[in-house]
N, CA and C atoms as an extended XYZ file, in Angstrom:
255
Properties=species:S:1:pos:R:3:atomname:S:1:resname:S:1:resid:I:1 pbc="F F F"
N        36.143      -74.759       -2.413 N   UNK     1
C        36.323      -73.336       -2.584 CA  UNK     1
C        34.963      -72.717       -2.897 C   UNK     1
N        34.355      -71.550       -2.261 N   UNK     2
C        33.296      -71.076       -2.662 CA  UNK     2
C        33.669      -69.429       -3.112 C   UNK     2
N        32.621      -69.878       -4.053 N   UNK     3
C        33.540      -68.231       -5.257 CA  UNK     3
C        31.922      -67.482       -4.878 C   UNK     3
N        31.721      -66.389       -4.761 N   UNK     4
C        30.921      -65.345       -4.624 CA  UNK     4
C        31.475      -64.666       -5.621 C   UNK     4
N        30.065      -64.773       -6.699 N   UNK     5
C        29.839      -63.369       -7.975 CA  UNK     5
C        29.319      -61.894       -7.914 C   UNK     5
N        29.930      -61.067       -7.507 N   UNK     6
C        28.607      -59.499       -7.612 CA  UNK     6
C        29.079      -59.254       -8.732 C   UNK     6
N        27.690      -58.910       -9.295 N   UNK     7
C        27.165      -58.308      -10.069 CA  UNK     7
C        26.533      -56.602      -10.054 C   UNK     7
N        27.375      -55.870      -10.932 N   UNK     8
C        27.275      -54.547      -10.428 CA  UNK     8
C        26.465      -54.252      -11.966 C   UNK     8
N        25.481      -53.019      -11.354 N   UNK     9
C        24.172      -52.834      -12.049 CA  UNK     9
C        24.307      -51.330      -11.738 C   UNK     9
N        24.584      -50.749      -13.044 N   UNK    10
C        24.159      -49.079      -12.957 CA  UNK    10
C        23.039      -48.123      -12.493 C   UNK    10
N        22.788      -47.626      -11.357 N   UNK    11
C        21.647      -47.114      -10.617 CA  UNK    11
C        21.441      -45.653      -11.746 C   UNK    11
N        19.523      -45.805      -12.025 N   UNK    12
C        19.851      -44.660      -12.770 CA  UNK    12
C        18.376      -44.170      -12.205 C   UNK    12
N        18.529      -43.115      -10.945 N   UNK    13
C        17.750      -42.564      -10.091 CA  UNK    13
C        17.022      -41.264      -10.758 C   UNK    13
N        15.900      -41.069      -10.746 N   UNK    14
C        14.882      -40.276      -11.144 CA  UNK    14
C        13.698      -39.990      -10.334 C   UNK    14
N        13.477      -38.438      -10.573 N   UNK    15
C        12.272      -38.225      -10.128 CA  UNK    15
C        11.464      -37.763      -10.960 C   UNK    15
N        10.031      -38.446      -10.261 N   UNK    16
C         9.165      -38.706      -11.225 CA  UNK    16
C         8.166      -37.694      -10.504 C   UNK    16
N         7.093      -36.439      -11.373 N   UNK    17
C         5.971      -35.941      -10.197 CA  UNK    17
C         4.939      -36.148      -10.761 C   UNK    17
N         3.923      -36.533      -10.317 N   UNK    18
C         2.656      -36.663      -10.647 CA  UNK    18
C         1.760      -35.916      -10.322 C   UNK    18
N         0.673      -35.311      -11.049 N   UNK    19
C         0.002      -34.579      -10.951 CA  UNK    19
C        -1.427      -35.047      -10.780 C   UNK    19
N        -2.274      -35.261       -9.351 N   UNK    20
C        -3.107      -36.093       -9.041 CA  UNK    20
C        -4.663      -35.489       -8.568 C   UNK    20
N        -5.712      -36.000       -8.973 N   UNK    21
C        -6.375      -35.162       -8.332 CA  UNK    21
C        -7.427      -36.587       -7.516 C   UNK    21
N        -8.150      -36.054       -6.846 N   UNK    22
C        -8.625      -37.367       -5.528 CA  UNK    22
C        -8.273      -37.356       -4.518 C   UNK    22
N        -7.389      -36.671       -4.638 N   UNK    23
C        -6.338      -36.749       -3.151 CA  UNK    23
C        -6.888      -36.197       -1.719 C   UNK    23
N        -7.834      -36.155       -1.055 N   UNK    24
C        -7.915      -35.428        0.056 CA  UNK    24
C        -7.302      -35.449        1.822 C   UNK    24
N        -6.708      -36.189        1.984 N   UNK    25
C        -6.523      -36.936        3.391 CA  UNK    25
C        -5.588      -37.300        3.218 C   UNK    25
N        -4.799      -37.298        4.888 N   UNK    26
C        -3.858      -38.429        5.225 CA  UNK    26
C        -4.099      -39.482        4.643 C   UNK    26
N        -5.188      -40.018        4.655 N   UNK    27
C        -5.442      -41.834        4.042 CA  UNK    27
C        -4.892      -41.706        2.826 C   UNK    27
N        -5.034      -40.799        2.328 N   UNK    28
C        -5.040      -41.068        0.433 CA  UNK    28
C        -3.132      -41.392        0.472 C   UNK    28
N        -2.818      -40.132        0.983 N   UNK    29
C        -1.593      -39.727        0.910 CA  UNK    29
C        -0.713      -41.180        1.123 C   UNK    29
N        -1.312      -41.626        2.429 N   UNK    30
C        -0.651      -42.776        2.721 CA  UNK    30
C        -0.395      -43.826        2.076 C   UNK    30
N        -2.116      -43.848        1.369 N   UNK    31
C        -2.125      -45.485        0.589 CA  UNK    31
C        -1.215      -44.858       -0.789 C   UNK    31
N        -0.985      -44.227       -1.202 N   UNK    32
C        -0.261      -43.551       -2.669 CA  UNK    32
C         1.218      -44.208       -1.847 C   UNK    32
N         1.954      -43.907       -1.125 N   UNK    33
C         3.048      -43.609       -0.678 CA  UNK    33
C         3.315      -45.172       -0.417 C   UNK    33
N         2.510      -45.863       -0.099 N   UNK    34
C         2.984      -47.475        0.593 CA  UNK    34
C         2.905      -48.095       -0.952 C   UNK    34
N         1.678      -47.827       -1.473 N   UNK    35
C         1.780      -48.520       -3.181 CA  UNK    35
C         3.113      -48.625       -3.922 C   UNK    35
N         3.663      -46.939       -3.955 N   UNK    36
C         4.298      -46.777       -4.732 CA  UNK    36
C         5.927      -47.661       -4.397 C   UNK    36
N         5.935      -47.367       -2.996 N   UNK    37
C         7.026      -48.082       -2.277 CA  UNK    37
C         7.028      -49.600       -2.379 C   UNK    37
N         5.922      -49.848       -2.361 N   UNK    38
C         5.600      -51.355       -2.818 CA  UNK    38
C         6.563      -52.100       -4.358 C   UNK    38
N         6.382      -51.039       -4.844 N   UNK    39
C         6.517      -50.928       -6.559 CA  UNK    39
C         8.308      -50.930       -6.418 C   UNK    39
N         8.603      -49.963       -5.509 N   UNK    40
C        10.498      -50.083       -5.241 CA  UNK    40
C        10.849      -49.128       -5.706 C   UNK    40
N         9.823      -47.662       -5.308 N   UNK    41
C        10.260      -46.714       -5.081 CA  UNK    41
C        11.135      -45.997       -3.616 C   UNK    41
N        11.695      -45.664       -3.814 N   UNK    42
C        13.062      -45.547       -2.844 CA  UNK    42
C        12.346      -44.211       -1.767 C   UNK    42
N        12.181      -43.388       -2.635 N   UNK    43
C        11.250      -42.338       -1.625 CA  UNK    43
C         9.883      -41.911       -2.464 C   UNK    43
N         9.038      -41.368       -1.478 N   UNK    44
C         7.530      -40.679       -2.035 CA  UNK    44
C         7.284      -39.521       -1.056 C   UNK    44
N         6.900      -38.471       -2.050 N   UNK    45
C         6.369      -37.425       -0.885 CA  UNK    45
C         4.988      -36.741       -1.425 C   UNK    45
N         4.192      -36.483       -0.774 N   UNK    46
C         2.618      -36.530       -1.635 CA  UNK    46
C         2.491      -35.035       -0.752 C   UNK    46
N         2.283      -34.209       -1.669 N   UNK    47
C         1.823      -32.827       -1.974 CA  UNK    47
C         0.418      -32.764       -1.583 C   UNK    47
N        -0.742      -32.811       -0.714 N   UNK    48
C        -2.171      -33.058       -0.804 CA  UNK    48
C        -2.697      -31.484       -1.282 C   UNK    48
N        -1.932      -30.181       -1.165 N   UNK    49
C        -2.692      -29.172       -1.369 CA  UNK    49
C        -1.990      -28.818       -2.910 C   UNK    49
N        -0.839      -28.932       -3.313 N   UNK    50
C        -0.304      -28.990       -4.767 CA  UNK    50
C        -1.217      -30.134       -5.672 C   UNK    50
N        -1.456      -31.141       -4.510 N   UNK    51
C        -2.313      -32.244       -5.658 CA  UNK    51
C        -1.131      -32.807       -6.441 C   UNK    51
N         0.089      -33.220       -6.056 N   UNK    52
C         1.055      -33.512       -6.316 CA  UNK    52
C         1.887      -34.939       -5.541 C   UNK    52
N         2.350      -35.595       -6.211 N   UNK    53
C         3.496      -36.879       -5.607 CA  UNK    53
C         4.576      -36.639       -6.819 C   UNK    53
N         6.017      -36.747       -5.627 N   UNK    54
C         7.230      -36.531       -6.092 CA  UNK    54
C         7.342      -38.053       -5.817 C   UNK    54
N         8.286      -38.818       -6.926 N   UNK    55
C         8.557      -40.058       -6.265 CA  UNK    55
C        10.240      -40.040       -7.368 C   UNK    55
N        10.958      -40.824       -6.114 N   UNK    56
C        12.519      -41.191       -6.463 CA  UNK    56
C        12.618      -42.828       -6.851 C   UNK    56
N        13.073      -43.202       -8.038 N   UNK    57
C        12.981      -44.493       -8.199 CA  UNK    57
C        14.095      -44.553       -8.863 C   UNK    57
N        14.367      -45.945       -9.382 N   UNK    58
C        15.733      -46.286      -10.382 CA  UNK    58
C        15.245      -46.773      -11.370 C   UNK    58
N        15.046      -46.409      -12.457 N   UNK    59
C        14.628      -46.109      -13.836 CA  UNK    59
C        14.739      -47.360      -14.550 C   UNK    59
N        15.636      -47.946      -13.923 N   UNK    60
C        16.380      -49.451      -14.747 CA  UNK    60
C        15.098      -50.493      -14.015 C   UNK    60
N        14.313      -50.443      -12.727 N   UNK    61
C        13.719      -51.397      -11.957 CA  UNK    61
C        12.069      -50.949      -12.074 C   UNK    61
N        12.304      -49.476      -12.547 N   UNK    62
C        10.725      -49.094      -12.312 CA  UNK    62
C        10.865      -47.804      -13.420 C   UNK    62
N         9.653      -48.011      -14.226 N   UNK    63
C         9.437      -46.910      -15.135 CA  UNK    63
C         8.310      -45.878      -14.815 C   UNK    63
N         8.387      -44.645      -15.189 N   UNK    64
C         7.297      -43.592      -14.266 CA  UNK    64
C         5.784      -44.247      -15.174 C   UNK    64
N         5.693      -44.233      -16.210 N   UNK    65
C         4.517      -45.328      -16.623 CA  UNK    65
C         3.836      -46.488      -15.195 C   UNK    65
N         4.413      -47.126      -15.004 N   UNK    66
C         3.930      -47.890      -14.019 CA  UNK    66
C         3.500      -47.773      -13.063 C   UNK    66
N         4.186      -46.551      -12.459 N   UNK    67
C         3.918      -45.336      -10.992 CA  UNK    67
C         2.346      -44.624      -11.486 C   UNK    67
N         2.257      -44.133      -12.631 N   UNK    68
C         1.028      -43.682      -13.377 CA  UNK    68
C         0.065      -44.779      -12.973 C   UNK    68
N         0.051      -45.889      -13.303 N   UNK    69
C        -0.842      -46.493      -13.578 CA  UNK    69
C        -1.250      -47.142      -12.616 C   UNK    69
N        -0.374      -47.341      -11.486 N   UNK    70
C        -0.497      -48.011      -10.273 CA  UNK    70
C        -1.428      -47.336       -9.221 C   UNK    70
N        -1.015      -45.925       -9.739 N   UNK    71
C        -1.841      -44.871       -8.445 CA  UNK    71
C        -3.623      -44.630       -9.113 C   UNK    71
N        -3.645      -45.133      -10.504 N   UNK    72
C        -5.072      -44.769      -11.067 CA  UNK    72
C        -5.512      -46.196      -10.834 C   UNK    72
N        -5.133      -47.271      -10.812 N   UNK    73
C        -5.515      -48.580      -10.241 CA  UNK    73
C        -6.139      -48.462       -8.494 C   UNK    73
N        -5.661      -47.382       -7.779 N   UNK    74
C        -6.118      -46.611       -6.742 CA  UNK    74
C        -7.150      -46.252       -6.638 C   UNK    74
N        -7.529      -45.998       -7.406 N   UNK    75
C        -8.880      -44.936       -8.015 CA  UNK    75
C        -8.781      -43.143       -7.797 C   UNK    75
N        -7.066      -42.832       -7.984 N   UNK    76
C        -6.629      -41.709       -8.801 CA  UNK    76
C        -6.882      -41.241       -9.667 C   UNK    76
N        -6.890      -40.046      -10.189 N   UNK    77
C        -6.323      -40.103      -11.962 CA  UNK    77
C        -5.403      -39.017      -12.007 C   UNK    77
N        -4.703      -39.110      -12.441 N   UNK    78
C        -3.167      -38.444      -12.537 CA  UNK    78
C        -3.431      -37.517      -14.103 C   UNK    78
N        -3.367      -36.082      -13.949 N   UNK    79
C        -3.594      -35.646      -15.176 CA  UNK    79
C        -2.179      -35.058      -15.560 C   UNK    79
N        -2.249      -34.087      -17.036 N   UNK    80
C        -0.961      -33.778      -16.764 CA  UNK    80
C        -1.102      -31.850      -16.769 C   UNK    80
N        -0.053      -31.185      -15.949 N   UNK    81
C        -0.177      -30.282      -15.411 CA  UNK    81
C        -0.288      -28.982      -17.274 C   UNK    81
N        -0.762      -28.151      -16.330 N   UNK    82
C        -0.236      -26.829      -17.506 CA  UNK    82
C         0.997      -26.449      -18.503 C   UNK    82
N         1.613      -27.092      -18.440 N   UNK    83
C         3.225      -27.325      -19.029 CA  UNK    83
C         3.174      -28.335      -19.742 C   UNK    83
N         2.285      -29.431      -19.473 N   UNK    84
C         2.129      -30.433      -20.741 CA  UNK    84
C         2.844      -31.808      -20.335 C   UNK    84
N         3.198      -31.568      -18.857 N   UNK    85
C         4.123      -32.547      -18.133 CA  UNK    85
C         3.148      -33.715      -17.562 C   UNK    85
């Protein structure tokens, strides 16, 4: 007899925006967007004239800390906007 277990895991989806400056080009945009996806972000959308990345992740697999730090490992730096965000 073969028994198959799922295991059900609460998805807890967030968006995360970052406020980036470095950014000039398709290239940048791109390498931000494959990193972050790398990381097991679900979607990325990179703002180049806002100087901005929206990214959708699941909170339980990936914390926005890590998304921070991953894109300044880039040679980003992610500041935080006028609002204190």
């Amino acid at each position: 007899m073969n028994l198959t277990m799922l295991i059900r895991r609460d998805i807890m989806m967030t968006k995360t925006v970052l406020h980036v400056e470095g950014m000039s080009c398709k290239s940048c945009a791109a390498k931000i967007e494959l990193a972050c996806k790398a990381l097991g972000a679900k979607k990325v959308q990179v703002d180049l004239v806002q100087k901005q990345v929206e990214i959708e992740h699941d909170t339980n697999c990936l914390e926005a800390i890590l998304l921070q730090e991953h894109v300044e490992k880039l040679g980003y730096k992610v500041v935080e906007d006028s609002e204190g965000n």
